[in-house]
N, C-alpha and C positions, 0 to 999 in steps of 0.2 A: 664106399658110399652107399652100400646097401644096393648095389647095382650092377649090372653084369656091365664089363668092356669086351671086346671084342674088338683086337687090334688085327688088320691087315698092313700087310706092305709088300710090295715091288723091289725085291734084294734078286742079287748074283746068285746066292745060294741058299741052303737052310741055314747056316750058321749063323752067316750073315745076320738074315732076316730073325734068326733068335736074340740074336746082340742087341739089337734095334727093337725087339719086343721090349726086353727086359728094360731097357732105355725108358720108356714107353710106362711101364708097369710101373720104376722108382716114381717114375713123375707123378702118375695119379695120385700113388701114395702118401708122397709128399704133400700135393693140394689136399687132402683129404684130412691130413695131418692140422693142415693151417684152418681149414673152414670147417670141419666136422664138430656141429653141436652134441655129439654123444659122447666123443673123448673131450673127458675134462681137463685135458690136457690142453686143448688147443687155444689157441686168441680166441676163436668165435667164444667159446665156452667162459673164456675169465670174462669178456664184455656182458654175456650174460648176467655171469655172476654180480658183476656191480655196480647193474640198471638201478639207475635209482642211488647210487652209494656216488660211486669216483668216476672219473673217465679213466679211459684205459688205452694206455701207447701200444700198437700194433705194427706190424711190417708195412713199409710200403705196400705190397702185392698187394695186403688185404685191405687198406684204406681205399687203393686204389678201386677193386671188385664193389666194394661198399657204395662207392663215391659213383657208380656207372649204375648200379643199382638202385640208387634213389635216381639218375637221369634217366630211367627205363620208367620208372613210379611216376612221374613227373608227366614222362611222357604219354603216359596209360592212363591217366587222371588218378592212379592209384590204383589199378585193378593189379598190377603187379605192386608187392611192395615184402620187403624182406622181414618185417617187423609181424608177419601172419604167424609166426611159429609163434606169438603172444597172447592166440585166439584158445580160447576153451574149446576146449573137444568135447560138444556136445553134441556132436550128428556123428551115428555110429554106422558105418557099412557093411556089417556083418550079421546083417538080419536081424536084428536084439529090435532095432526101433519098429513102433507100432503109431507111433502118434509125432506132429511136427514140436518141437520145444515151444515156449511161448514167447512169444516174440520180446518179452520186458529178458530172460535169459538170450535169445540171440543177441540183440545189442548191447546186453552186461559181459559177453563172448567177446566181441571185439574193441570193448573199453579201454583197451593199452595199444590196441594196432595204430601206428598213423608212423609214414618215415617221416614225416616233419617233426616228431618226436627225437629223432637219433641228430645229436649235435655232434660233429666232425672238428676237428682242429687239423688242420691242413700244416701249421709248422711243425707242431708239438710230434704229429699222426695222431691222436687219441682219437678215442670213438666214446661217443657217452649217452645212455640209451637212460631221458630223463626220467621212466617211473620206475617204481618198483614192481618187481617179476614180469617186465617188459622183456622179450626177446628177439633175436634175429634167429635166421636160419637160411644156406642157400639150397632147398629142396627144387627151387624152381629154377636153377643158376648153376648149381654148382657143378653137375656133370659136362653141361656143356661150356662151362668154363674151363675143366681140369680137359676136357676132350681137345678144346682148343690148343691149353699148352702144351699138352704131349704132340698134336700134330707139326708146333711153330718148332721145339727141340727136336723132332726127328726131320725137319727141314734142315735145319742149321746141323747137321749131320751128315747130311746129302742124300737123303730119302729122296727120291724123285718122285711115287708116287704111293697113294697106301687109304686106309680107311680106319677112321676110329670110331666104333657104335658102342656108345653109352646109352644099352637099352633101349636103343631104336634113336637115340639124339646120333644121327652121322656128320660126321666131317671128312671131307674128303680134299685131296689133291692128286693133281698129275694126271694119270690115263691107264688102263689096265695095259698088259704086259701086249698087248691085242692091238694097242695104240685106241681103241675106242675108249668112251667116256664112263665115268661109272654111272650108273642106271639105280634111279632107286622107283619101287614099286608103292604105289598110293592103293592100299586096301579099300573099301568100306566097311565097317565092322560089323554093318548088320546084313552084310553078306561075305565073310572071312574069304569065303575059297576064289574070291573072285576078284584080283586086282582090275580095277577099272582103268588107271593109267601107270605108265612106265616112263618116269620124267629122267632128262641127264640131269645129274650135278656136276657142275665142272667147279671146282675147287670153290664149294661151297659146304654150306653144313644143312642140314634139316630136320627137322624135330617133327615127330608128332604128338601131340597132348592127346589123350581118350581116356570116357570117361564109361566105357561101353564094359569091364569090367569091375570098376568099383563104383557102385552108386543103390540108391534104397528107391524103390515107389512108393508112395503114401498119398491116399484117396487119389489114384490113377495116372497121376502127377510124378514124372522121375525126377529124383533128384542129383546132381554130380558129389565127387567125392571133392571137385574144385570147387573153392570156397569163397567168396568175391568178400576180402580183407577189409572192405568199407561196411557193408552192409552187416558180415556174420551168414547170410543167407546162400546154399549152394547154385551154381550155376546150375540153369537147365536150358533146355533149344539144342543145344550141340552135344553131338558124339564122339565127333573126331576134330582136330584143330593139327594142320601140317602147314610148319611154314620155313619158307627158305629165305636162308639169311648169309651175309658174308662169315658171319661168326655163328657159329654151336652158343655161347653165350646168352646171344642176342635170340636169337631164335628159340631158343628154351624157353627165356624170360614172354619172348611174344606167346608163342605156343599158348601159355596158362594163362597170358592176358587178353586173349583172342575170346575164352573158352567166359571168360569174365564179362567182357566187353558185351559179346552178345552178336549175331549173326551182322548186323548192319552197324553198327559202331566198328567193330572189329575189321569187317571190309574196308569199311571207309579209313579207317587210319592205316591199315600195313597202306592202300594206297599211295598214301600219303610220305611214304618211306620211301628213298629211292633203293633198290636193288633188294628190296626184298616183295616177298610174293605170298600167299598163302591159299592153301585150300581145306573149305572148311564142308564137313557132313550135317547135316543135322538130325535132330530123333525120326524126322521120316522116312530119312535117307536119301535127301536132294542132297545135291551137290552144289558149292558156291566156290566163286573165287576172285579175288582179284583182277584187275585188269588186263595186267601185262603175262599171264601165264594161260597158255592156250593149250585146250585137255579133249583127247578124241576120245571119247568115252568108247569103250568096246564094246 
């Protein structure tokens, strides 16, 4: 998925714990297989192909991923929305831009994005994505969905406890070998060396979104390399966006619509979530967070 995994687990032995790797590895493959828009092999790719033509019959799994992804859009007013792989890439992160595009090209950028575009047939499974050179993509989803499924098969395995980091999206179960809890560390990225808090996960997952490596200034002004799929315009206020969720999924999908939302939209809705939490940086490098997560700054 263009991404590093980093599989943990709690085995009797090495071999053990190699079996259960490999377990582990088939499966992301497999998701990768099913939702990767770069192999034109896969469903995501033929529905690309025939935005605008035909609908197109898919797997259960992937209707299913599809169908929870327009209720993550829904629920973000769109700030999340899987139809962003349809935006022109006119804002480039690699130092080339000197000037902002003009705003008649930002909104002709996201002239095909909207998931109330993507019609669903729920007996048929088709997916039909109504314009032409319309697309999806799960850049914002898919690690922490494929992270998910490898955690739930090496359960049903008898994995008692372990970690899966897709690139910093973790999921976690169980308890280290120590009987303690796994421990994941909240950075600030505009001070790297210095974790500010050390929170447990207990058999939850957490993402962080940051945008404190890819992004451009122009007239003094940063801009994110997250792109808010309504407007065409990059997100700016935020650096860092971590949020914990029962799912890697769900929390990926928040992550980037956090980072969208915007410091006080963004709070007020994970609020508004039961069991999930977030902490969010911003370009000053205050710290914000939800309500229910209690952080002793060091």
């Amino acid at each position: 998925m263009g991404s590093r995994f980093d599989i943990t687990v709690v085995a009797k032995d090495q071999i053990m714990a190699d079996n259960y790797i490999d377990v582990a590895v088939n499966e992301i493959g497999r998701i990768e297989k099913l939702i990767s828009s770069w192999d034109n092999n896969s469903q995501t790719s033929l529905i690309n192909r025939n935005a605008g033509i035909q609908a197109v019959k898919v797997d259960k799994e992937l209707f299913d991923l599809i169908i929870r992804a327009i209720g993550i859009s829904k629920l973000t007013d769109g700030a999340f929305d899987i139809s962003y792989a349809s935006m022109d890439k006119i804002w480039k992160f690699d130092g080339s831009m000197t000037e902002l595009p003009s705003k008649e090209k930002i909104k002709q950028s996201v002239s095909r994005v909207g998931y109330q575009k993507i019609v669903l047939n729920q007996e048929l499974s088709t997916v039909f994505l109504t314009e032409k050179r319309m697309k999806i993509g799960f850049g914002a989803i898919g690690k922490g969905y494929a992270a998910d499924k490898a955690k739930d098969l090496l359960i049903a395995k008898g994995v008692e406890a372990g970690i899966i980091n897709a690139s910093g999206d973790m999921n976690t179960w169980g308890k280290q070998p120590d009987n303690s809890d796994w421990k994941v560390a909240v950075t600030n990225p505009l001070n790297k060396n210095n974790a500010f808090a050390l929170l447990p996960v207990v058999n939850k997952a957490v993402v962080t979104s940051g945008n404190y490596e890819k992004y451009v200034t122009l007239s003094g002004k940063r801009y994110s390399h997250i792109i808010d799929p309504r407007t065409g315009y990059p997100s700016t206020g935020i650096v860092s966006a971590t949020v914990f969720a029962p799912k890697a999924e769900l929390a990926d999908a928040l992550a980037t619509s956090v980072f969208v939302m915007g410091i006080e939209v963004g709070v007020n809705r994970i609020n508004q979530l039961e069991g999930i939490e977030c902490v969010i940086i911003d370009d000053k490098g205050n710290i914000h967070t939800s309500d229910n997560i209690k952080i002793d700054n060091q």
